[in-house]
C-alpha positions as a Markdown table, in Angstrom:
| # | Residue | x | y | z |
|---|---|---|---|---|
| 1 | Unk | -72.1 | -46.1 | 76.1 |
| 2 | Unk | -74.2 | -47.6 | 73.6 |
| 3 | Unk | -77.7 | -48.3 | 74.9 |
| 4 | Unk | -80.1 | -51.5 | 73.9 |
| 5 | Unk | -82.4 | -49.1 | 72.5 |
| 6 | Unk | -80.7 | -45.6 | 71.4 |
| 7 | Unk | -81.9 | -42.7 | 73.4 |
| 8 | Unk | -82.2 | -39.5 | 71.5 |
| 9 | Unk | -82.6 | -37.3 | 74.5 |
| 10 | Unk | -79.4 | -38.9 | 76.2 |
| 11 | Unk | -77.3 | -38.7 | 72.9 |
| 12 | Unk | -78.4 | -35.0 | 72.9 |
| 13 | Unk | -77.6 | -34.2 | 75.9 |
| 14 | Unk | -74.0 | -35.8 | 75.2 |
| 15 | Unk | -73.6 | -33.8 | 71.8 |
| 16 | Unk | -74.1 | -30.4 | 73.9 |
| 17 | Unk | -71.4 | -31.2 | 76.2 |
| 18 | Unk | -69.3 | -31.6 | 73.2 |
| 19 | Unk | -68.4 | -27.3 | 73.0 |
| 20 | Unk | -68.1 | -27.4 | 69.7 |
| 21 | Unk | -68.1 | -23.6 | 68.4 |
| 22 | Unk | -67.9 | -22.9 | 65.0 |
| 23 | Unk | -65.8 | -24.3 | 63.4 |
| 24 | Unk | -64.6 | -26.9 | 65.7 |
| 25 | Unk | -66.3 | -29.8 | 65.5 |
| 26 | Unk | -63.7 | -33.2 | 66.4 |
| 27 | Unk | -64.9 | -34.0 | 69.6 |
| 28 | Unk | -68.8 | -34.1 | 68.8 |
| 29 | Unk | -67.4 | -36.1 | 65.2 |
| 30 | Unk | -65.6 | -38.5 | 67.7 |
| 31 | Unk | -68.8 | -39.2 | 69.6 |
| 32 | Unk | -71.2 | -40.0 | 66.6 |
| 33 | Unk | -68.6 | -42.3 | 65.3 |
| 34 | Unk | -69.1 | -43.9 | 68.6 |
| 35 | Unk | -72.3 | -44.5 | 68.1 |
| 36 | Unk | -72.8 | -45.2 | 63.9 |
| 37 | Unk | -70.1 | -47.4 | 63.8 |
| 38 | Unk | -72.0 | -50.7 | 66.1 |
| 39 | Unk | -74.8 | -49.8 | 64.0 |
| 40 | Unk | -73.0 | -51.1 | 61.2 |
| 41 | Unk | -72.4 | -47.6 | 59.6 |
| 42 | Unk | -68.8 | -47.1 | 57.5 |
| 43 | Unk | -67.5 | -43.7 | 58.5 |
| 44 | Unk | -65.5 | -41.2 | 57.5 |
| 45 | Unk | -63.4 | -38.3 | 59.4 |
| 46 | Unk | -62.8 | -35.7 | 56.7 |
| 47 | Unk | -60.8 | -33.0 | 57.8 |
| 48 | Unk | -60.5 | -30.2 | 55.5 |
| 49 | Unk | -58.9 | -27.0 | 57.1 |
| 50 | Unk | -59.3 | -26.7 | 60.6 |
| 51 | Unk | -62.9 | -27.8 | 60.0 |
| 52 | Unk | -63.6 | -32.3 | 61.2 |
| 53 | Unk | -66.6 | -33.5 | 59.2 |
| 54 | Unk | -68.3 | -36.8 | 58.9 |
| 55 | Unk | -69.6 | -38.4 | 56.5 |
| 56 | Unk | -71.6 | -42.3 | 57.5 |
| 57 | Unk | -73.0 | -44.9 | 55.2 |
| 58 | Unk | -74.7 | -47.7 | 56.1 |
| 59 | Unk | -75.6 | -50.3 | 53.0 |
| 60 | Unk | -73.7 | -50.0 | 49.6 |
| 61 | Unk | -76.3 | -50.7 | 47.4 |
| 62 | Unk | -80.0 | -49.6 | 46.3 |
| 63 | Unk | -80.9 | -45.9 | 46.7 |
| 64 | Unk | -78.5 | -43.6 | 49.5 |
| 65 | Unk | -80.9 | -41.8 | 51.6 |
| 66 | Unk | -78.7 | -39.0 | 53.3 |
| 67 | Unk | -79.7 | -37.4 | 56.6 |
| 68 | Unk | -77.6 | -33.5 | 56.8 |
| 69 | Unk | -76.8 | -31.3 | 59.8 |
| 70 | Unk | -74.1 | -29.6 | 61.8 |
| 71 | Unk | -72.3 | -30.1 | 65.0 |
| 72 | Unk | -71.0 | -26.8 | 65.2 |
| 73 | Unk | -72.8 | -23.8 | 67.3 |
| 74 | Unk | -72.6 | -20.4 | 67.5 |
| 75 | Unk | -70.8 | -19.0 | 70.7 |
| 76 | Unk | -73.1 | -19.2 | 73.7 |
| 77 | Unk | -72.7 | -15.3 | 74.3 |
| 78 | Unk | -73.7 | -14.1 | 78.0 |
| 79 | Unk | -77.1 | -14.4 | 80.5 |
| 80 | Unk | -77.4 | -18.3 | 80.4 |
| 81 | Unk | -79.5 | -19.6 | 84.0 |
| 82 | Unk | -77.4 | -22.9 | 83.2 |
| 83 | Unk | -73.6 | -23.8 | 81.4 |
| 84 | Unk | -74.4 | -23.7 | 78.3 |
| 85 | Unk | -72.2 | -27.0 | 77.7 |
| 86 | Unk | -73.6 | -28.4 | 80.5 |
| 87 | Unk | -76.8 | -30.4 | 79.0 |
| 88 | Unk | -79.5 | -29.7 | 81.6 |
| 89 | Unk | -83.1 | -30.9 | 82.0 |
| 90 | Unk | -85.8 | -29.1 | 83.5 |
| 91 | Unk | -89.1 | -28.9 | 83.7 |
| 92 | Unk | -89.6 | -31.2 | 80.4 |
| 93 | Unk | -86.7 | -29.1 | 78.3 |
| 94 | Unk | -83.8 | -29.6 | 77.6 |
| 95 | Unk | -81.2 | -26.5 | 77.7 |
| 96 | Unk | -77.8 | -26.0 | 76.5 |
| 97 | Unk | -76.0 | -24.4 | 73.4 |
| 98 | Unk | -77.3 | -26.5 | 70.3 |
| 99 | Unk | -80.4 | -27.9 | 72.1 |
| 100 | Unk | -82.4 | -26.5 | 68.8 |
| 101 | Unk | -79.7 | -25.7 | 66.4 |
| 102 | Unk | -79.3 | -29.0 | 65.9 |
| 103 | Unk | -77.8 | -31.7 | 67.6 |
| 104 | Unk | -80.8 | -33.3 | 68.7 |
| 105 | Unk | -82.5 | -34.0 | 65.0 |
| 106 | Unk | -79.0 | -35.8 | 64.7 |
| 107 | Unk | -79.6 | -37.8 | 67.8 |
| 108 | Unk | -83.3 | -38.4 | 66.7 |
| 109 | Unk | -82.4 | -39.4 | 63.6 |
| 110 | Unk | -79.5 | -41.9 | 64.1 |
| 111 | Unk | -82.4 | -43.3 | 66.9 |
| 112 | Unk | -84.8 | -43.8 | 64.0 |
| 113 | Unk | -82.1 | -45.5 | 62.1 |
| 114 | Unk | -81.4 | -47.9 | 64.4 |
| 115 | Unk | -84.9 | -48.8 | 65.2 |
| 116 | Unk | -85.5 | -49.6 | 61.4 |
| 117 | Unk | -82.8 | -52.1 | 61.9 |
| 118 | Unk | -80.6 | -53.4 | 58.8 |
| 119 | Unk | -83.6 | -55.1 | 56.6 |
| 120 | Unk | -83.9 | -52.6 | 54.4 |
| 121 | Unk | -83.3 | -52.0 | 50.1 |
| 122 | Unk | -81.1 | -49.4 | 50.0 |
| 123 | Unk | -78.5 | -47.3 | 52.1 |
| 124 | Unk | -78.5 | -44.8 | 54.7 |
| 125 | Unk | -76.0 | -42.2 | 55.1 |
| 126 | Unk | -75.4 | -39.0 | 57.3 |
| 127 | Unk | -73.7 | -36.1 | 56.1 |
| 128 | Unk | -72.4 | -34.1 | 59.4 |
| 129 | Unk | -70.3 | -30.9 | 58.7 |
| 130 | Unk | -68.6 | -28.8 | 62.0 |
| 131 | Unk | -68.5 | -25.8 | 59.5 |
| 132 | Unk | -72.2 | -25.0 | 59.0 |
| 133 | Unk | -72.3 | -21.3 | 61.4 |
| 134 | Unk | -69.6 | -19.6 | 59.8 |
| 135 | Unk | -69.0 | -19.5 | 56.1 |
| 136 | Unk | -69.6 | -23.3 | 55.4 |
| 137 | Unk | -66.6 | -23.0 | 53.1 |
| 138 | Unk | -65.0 | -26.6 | 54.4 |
| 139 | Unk | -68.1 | -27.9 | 55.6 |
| 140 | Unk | -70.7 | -29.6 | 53.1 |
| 141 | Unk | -69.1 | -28.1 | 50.0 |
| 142 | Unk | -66.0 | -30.0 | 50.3 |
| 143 | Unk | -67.9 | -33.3 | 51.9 |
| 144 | Unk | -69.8 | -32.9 | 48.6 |
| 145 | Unk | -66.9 | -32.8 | 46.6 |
| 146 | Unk | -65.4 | -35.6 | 48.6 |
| 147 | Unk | -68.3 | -37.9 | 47.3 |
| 148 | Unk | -67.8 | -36.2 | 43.8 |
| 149 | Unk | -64.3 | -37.6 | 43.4 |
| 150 | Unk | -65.3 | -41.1 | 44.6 |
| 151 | Unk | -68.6 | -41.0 | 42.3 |
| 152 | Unk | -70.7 | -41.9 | 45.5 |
| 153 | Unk | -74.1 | -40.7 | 44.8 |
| 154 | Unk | -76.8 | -39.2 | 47.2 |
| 155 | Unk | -80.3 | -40.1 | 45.9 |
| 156 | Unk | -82.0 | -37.9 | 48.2 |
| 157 | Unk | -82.0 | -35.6 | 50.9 |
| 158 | Unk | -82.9 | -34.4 | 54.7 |
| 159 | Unk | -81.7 | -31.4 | 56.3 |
| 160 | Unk | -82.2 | -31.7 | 60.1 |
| 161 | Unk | -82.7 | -27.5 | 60.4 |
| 162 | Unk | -85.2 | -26.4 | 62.7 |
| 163 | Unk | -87.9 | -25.4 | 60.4 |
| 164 | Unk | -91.0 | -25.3 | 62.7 |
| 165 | Unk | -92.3 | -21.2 | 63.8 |
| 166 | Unk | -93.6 | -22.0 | 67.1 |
| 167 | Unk | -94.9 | -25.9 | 67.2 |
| 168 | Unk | -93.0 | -29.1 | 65.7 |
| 169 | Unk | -95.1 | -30.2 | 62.5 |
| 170 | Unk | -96.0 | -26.8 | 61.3 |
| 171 | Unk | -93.5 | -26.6 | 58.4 |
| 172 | Unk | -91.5 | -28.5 | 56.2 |
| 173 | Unk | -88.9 | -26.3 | 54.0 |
| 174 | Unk | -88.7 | -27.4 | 50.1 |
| 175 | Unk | -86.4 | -24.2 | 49.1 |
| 176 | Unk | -85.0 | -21.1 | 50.8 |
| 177 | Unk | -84.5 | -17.5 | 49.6 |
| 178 | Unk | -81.6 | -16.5 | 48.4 |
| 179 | Unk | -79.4 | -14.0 | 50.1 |
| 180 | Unk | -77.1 | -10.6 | 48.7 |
| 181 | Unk | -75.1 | -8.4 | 50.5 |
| 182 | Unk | -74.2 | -5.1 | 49.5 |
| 183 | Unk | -71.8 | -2.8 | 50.6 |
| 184 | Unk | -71.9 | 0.5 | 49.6 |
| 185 | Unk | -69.3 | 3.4 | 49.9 |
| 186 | Unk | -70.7 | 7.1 | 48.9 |
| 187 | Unk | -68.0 | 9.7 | 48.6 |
| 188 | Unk | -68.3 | 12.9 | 49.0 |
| 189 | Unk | -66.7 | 16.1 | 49.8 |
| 190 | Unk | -65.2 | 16.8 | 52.8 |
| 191 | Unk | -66.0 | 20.5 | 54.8 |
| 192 | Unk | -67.1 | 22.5 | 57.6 |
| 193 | Unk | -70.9 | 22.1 | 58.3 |
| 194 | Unk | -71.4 | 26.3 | 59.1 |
| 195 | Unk | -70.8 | 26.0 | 55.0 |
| 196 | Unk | -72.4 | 22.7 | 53.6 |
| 197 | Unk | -72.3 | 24.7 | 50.2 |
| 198 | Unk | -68.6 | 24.2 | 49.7 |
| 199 | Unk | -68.6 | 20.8 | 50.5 |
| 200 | Unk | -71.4 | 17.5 | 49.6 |
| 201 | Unk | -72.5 | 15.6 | 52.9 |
| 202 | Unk | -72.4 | 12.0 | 51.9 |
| 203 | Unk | -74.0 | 11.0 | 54.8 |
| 204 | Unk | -77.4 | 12.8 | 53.3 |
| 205 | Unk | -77.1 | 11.0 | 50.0 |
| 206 | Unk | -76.6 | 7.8 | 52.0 |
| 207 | Unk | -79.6 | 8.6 | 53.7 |
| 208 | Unk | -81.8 | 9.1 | 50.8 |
| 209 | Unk | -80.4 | 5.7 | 48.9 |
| 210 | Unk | -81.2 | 3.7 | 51.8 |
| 211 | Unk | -84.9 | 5.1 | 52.1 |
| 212 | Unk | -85.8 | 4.6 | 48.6 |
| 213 | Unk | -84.5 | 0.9 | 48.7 |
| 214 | Unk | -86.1 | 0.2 | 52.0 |
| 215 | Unk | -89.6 | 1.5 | 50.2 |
| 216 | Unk | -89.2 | -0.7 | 46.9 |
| 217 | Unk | -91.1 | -3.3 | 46.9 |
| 218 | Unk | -89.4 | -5.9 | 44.8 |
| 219 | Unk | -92.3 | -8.4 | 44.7 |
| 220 | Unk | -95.5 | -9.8 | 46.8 |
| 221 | Unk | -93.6 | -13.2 | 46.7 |
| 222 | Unk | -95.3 | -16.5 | 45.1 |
| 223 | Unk | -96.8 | -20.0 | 46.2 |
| 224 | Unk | -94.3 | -21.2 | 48.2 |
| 225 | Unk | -91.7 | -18.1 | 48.6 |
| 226 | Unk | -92.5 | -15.0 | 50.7 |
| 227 | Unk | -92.0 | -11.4 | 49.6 |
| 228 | Unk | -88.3 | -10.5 | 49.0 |
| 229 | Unk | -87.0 | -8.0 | 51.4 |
| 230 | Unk | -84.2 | -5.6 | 52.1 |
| 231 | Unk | -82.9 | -4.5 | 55.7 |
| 232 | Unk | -80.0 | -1.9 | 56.1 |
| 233 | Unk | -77.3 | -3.4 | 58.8 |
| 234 | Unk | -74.5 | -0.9 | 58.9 |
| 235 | Unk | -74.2 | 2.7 | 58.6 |
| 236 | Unk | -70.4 | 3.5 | 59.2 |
| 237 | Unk | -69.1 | 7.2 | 58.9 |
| 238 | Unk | -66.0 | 6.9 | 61.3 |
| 239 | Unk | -66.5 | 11.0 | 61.7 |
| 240 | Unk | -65.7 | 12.4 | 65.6 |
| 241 | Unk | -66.0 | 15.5 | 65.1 |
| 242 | Unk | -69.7 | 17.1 | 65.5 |
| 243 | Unk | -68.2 | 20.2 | 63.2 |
| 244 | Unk | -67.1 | 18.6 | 60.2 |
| 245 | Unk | -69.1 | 16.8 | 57.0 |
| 246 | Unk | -67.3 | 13.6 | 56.0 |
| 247 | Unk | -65.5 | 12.6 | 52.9 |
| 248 | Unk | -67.3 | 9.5 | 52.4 |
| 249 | Unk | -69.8 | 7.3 | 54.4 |
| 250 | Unk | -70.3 | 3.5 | 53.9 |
| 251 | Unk | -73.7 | 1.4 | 54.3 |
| 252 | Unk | -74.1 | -2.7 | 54.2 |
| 253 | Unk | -77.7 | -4.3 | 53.3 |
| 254 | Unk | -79.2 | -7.7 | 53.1 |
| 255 | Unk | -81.9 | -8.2 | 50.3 |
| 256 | Unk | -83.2 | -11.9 | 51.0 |
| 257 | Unk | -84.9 | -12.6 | 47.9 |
| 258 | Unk | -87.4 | -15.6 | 46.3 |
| 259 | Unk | -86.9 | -17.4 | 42.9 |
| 260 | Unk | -88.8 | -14.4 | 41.2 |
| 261 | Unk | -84.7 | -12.1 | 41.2 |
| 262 | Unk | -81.5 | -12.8 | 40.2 |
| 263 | Unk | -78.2 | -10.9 | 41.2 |
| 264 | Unk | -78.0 | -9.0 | 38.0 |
| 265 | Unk | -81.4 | -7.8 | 38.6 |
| 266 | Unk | -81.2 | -6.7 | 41.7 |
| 267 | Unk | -77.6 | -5.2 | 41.3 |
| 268 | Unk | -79.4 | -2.9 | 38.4 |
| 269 | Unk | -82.2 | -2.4 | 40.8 |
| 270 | Unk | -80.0 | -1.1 | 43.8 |
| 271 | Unk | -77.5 | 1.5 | 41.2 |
| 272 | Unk | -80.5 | 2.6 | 39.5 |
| 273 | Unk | -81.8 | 4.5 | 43.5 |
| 274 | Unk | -77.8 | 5.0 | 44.1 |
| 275 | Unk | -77.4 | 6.9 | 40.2 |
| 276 | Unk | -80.5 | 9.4 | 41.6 |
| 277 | Unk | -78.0 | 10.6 | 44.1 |
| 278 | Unk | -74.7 | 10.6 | 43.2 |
| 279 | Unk | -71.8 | 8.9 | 40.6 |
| 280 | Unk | -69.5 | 9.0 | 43.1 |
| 281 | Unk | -69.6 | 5.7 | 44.6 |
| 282 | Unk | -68.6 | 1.9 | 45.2 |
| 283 | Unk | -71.0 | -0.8 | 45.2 |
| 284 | Unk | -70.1 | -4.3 | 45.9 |
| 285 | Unk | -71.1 | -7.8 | 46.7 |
| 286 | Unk | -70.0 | -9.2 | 49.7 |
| 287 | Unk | -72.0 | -12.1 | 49.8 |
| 288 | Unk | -74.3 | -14.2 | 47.8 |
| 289 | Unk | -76.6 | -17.0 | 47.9 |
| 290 | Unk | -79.1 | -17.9 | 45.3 |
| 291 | Unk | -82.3 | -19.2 | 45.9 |
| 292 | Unk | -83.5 | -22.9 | 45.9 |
| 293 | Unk | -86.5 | -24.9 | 45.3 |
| 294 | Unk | -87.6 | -28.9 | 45.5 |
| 295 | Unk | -91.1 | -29.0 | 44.1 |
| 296 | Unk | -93.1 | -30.9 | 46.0 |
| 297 | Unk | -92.9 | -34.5 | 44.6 |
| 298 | Unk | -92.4 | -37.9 | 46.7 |
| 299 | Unk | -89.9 | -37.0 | 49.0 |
| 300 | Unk | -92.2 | -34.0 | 50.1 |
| 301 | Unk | -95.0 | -35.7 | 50.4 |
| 302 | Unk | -93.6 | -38.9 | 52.4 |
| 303 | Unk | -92.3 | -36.5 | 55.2 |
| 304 | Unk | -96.0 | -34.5 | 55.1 |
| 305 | Unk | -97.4 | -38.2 | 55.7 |
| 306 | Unk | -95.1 | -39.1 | 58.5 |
| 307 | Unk | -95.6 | -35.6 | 60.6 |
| 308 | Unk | -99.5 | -35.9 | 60.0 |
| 309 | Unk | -99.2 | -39.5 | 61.0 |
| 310 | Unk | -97.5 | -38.9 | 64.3 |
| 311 | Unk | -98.2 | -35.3 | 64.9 |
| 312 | Unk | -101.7 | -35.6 | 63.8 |
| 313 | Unk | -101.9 | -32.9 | 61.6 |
| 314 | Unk | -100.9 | -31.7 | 58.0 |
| 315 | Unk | -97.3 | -29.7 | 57.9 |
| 316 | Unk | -97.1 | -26.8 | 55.1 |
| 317 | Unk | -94.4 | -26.3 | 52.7 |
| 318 | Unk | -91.9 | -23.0 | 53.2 |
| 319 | Unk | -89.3 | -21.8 | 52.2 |
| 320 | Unk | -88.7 | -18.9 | 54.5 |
| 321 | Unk | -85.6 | -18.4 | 57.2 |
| 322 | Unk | -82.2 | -17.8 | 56.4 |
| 323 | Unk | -79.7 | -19.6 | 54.5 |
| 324 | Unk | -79.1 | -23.4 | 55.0 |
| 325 | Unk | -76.3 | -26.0 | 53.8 |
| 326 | Unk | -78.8 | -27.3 | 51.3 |
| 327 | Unk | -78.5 | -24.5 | 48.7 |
| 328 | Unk | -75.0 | -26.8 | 48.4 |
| 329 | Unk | -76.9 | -30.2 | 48.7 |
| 330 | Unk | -80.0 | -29.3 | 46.1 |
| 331 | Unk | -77.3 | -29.2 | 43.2 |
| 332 | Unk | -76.8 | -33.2 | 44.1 |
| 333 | Unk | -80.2 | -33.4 | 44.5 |
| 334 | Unk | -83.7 | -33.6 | 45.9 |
| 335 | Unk | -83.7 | -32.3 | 49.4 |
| 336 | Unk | -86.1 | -31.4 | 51.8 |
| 337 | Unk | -85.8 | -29.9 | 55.2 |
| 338 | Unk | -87.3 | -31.0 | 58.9 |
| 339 | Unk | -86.3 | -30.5 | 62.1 |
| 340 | Unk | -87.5 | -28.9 | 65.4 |
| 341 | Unk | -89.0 | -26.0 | 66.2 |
| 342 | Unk | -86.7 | -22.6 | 65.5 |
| 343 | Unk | -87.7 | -20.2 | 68.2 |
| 344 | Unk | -85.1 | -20.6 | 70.4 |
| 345 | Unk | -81.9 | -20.8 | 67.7 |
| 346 | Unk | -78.9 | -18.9 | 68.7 |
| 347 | Unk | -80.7 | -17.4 | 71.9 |
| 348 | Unk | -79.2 | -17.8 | 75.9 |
| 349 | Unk | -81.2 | -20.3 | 77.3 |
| 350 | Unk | -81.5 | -22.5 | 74.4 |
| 351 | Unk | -83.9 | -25.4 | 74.8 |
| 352 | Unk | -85.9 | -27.8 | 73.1 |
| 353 | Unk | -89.0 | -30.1 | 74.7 |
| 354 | Unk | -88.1 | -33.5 | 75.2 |
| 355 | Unk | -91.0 | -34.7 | 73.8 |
| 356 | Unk | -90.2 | -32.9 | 70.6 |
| 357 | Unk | -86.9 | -34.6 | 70.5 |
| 358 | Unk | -88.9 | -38.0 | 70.8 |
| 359 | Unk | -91.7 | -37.3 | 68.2 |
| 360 | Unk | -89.3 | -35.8 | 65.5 |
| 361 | Unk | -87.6 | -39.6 | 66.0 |
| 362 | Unk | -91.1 | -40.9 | 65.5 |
| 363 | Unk | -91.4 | -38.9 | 62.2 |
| 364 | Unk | -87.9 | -39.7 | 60.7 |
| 365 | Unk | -88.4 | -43.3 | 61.9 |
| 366 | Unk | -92.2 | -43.2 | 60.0 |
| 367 | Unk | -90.3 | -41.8 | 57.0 |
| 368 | Unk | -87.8 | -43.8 | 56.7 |
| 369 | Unk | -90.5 | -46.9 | 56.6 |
| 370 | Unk | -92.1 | -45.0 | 53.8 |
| 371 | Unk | -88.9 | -44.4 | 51.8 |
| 372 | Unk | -87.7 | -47.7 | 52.0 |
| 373 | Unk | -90.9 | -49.5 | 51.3 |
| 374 | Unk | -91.2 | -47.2 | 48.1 |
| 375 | Unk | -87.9 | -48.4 | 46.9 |
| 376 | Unk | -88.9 | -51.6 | 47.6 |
| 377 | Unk | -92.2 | -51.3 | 45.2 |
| 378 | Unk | -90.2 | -49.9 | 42.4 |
């Protein structure tokens, strides 16, 4: 059902009934095509691997103003008071897997688009992958491609993420640190432990590499990135036996780092601690994002204008969190992100407050007057 005036909350209740785990994402693709396409949006199913994305443009000339996000959700894991798939509304929330994480900034933005009606000077368009909880790897890279190969050009950018700590207009993301994971493998010799001198425990060397990269301090972080950081994830020895010292012990860390690092440096960084200890070792990336940054600039400031004119109060610019689709999108350029409130990602009992839903339609729909009115002026 299409209604006479486009309900975010009901659309976002219909998008979490869609069960769309990572990385399925047809049905919830199915249902936005429903909707986009009598709002006089062009749009296209692009199935890459077992991944469905979207990709909806409305207007083919002027500047393309492209709205991102995800259908896909992580698995709803165990302990929910509700199904999970089942969109249910209590007590002025609204629960179910995806409720914050983020299928309702998609419903509050294709609301806002269809208030603004069709007299604008330019396009809209919505980039939807059902890949974005897992490795992204047939999500928004290959949508981006897509648009590549038919030299269709995004002007700018909005990633629906929640970015808000605790209360909707607190944060607007203009970058994100990047992201490296190591894995390490220290080998050493295996013995009994009544005679640790005829063998080398490489559990204690791990031990020691891991506390001296957990105390460096890479940085005190800058304007608009926090400090980088490290955490240690895994320790794996695979030894049963209480009696014997292992052959070889294997760690994994994550060092979210800020604009201030690259790889290289922190790859020197971490050998330099493992070289105190030991040669006899493995080191390897198994991951790696690098960090991205949108000065502030127009785009910026037009969505800081639209949250302090509805929410009543000035948003700040961050760039902290985890990773997002828009270290793909920021190549293609300017992006921005703003969405609802993050507290309740990936948690049982997901919800969001209807109200939130309704007021971050309010601030795409103020936006979106801005943007096209600037277009309009140049």
């Amino acid at each position: 059902m299409i209604y006479s005036e486009l309900d975010p909350i009901a659309l976002s209740s219909e998008m979490i009934n869609c069960k769309s785990v990572s990385p399925s994402g047809d049905e919830s693709i199915d249902l936005l095509i429903n909707y986009l396409q009598p709002l006089g949006f062009t749009c296209h199913k692009l199935q890459f691997g077992d991944v469905t994305n979207l990709y909806a443009r409305k207007g083919i000339s002027g500047k393309n103003l492209c709205f991102a996000g995800h259908v896909d959700v992580v698995p709803a894991g165990n302990g929910w008071d509700s199904d999970p798939f089942n969109a249910t509304i209590k007590d002025g929330y609204l629960y179910g897997r995806g409720a914050v994480d983020m299928k309702p900034a998609i419903a509050a933005f294709i609301s806002a688009t269809q208030l603004i009606g069709s007299g604008i000077d330019g396009s809209i368009s919505l980039l939807i992958s059902g890949n974005e909880e897992e490795d992204s790897t047939n999500g928004t890279p290959k949508i981006l491609e897509w648009l590549k190969a038919r030299n269709e050009k995004i002007d700018d950018c909005i990633v629906g993420e929640p970015t808000n700590p605790k209360m909707l207009g607190e944060m607007i993301k203009i970058g994100r640190r990047g992201s490296i994971t190591f894995e390490l493998t220290v080998e050493g010799i295996q013995g009994h432990v009544a005679y640790p001198e005829l063998a080398r425990n490489p559990v204690n060397q791990i031990c020691f590499i891991l506390a001296d990269l957990k105390s460096h301090i890479f940085d005190q972080g800058n304007e608009y990135f926090p400090k980088s950081n490290l955490e240690v994830t895994t320790i794996d020895v695979g030894n049963k036996a209480t009696n014997v010292i292992p052959k070889s012990a294997t760690t994994h860390f994550n060092i979210r780092f800020n604009d201030m690092h690259t790889k290289s440096d922190l790859m020197a960084i971490v050998d330099g601690y493992i070289e105190k200890y030991t040669a006899d070792y493995n080191l390897t990336i198994k991951s790696s994002f690098d960090p991205f940054f949108t000065p502030p600039g127009e785009l910026a400031a037009m969505m800081k204008d639209s949250v302090e004119e509805v929410m009543g109060f000035a948003p700040i610019f961050g760039t902290e969190g985890g990773t997002s689709d828009a270290r793909f999108i920021h190549h293609y350029c300017p992006v921005i992100e703003f969405g609802l409130t993050n507290e309740m990602a990936h948690k049982t009992n997901e919800r969001v407050k209807l109200k939130d839903i309704i007021k971050l339609r309010d601030i795409y729909l103020c936006f979106l007057d801005k943007y096209f009115q600037r277009n309009t002026d140049l």
